[in-house]
C-alpha positions, 0 to 999 in steps of 0.5 A: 135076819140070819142071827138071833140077837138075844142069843148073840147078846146072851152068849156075850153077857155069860162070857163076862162071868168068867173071863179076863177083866181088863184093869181098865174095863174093871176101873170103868166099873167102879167109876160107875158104881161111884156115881150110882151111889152119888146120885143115890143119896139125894134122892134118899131124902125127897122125890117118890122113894121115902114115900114109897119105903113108908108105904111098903113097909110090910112088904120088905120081905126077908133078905140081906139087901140093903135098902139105903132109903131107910137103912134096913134090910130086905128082899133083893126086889124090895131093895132094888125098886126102893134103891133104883128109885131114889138113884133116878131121882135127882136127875144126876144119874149115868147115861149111856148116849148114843142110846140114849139111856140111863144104864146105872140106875136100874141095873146097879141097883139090881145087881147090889141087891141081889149080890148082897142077898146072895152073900156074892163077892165084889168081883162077881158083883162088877161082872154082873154090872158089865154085862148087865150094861153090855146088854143093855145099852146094845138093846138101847142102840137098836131101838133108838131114836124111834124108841123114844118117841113114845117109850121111856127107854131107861124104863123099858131096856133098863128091865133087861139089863137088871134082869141080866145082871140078875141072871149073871149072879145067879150063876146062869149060863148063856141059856138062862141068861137068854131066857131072863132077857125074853121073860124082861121083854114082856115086864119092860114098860114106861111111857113118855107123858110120865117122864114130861108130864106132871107128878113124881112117877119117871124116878119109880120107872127105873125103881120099877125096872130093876125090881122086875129084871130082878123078877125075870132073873130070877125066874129064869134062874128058877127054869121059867122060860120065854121066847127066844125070838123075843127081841127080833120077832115080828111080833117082839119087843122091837118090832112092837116099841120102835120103826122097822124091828130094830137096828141089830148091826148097829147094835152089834158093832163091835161086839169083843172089841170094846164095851159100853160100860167104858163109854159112859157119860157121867153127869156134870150137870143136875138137869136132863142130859139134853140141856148139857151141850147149852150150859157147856157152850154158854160156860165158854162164852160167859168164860171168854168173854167175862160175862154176868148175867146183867150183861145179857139181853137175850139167848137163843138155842138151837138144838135137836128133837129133845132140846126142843119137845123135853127141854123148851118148858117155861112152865116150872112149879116144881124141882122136877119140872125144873130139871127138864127146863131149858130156860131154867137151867139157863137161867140159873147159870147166869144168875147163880154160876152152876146148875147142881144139887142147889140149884133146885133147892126150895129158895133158888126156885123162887129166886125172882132174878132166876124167874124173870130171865127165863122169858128172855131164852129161846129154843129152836130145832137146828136140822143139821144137829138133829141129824146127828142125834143121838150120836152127837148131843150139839147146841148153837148158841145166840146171845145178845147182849146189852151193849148191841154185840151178837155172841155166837157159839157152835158147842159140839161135845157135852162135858162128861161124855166120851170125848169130853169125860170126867176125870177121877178127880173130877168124877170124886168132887160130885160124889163128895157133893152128893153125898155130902147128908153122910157126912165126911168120914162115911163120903171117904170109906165108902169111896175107898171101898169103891175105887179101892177096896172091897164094897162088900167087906162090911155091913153099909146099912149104916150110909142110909139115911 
């Protein structure tokens, strides 16, 4: 390899500190920022961070971040593992796609608890999120599809991105940046069996991914080196998580020409992203066709590798098992018409019409939409209804991806419904100060729960 790509994207990430940010660029951002807060609120009230918030209660240190799971404030670390916990939980958090990534969760949290912290502008804020997703999700494209095989790369990679976001606040230049990247490499962990298996750990992933970026930012802010050859190295991260020391010309592709924070996919769905192209494709058909759920025999999906090794669950005892069942989410679709914030409620989980559908769904790995993974995330979709009619459906984009992307509008409905425990007039300013305005320009301790 002639080029280092830790330099290479460190050089990128000191730039967005100061240079021009393009309008369009900047209201990317803020769209982000929008839903990390959306998918921040649910998660708030259950799953692992209110556990976590009582349990570390004598550990919230001094500072002015805000920890929005009880209001009150804390050291920029304890904000940020507390906060990208509970943004991870409800499984309505950002993706990155063609890395395969939830860039928003680790690196938002990070860069709003150390700008508050630090007393930083709004701007300087936003900054540090693009290049904390500039980096990340570049890292994301070299490691992937092999990464994932046995790695968590939101857990791993979502590290680095906190960590430059961190770095970038603290004034770093290109140098410090870079070491913040390779002290990261060494924190980056978080493996397959907790993000399928059982119990509550894959949302304290990402908790833990920004609260040690903010480690390694800081420590490299401090002058605390690490290796440079980090990324690249043979014995480096890459070469150490993923097939063939990565892929840093895919990686690199395009780099001063466009960033990925403006190719991100927000959610329509509150389930894992590899179940979206199904619920898309079978909306379509139920819609062309007027179908309801007593009309339907059976369906059958054909998907890629995750469809089939995450998704294909039958066995569903819980919110968070639900959110990774295919057959589930399927067949809440057709019993209840949206896979949201409700759909995984206590009562819809035991709703017995939902239950006895899902034996009736299917799941298959398609080779020609396997190839295409993960720069295309399809589903084939067969459905056999009552009357003996064989309804077939090819779904070829996600709705909320690049090519298919929520609108403002649309993006402002699931905040509103997300965000629905702070009540109207607190939905509203804080949307304001987002999509407007200045976040920073009071105290938001009072959006907590």
């Amino acid at each position: 390899m002639t080029i280092n790509p830790l330099i290479v994207l460190a050089d990128v990430a000191a730039a967005w500190n100061t240079k021009p940010l393009d309008p369009d660029v900047e209201h990317h951002a803020r769209r982000a920022v929008l839903d990390w807060f959306a998918a921040l609120v649910p998660g708030c009230h259950e799953g692992p961070a209110p556990l976590l918030a009582k349990a570390l209660v004598s550990q919230r240190g001094l500072g002015k971040a805000i920890c929005y799971v009880d209001g009150q404030a804390s050291s920029a670390r304890h904000a940020a593992l507390l906060n990208g916990t509970a943004s991870h939980t409800a499984e309505f958090d950002d993706i990155y796609r063609d890395g395969g990534y939830h860039p928003g969760s680790p690196t938002i949290s990070a860069a709003l608890a150390v700008a508050q912290d630090m007393g930083a502008t709004y701007q300087q804020f936003l900054r540090a999120v693009i290049g904390g997703f500039e980096v990340g999700c570049r890292i994301a494209l070299a490691l992937q599809p092999s990464h994932y095989r046995n790695w968590h790369i939101t857990a791993t990679v979502g590290t680095i991105g906190a960590a430059v976001a961190t770095a970038m606040l603290k004034g770093g230049s290109a140098g410090t940046i870079a070491h913040a990247i390779a002290i990261a490499t060494s924190f980056a962990g978080g493996h397959q069996e907790n993000l399928q298996g059982e119990g509550l750990t894959k949302p304290m992933h990402s908790g833990h991914a920004a609260d040690a970026g903010v480690l390694a930012g800081l420590s490299a802010a401090a002058g605390i080196t690490g290796s440079l050859n980090s990324l690249h190295a043979p014995h480096g991260y890459a070469a150490a998580t993923s097939d063939d020391r990565g892929n840093w010309e895919a990686a690199l592709e395009g780099l001063g020409v466009w960033t990925p924070i403006t190719r991100i996919t927000f959610k329509n769905y509150g389930c894992c992203g590899h179940i979206f192209p199904t619920l898309d494709g079978l909306s379509i058909l139920m819609e062309k066709h007027g179908l309801v759920r007593n009309d339907i025999k059976s369906v059958h999906v054909s998907g890629y590798g995750p469809t089939k090794s995450i998704c294909d669950r039958m066995q569903v005892e819980s919110a968070r098992d639900a959110r990774f069942s295919l057959q589930y989410c399927v067949s809440a679709l057709l019993v209840t018409g949206k896979v949201r914030l409700d759909a995984f409620s206590e009562k819809t989980l035991g709703n017995p019409a939902i239950r006895q559908f899902m034996d009736h769904i299917t799941v298959t790995t398609d080779d020609e939409i396997a190839a295409l993974y993960p720069r295309l995330r399809q589903a084939k979709i067969r459905v056999e209804l009552l009357d003996g009619r064989v309804l077939e459906h090819h779904q070829e984009t996600r709705k909320g991806d690049p090519e298919n992307p929520l609108s403002d509008g649309e993006l402002v409905e699931k905040f509103m419904e997300l965000t629905s425990p702070l009540g109207v007039r607190s939905q509203l300013a804080l949307k304001e100060k987002i999509l407007r305005d200045d976040l920073f320009s009071d105290d938001l301790s009072l959006l907590a729960s």
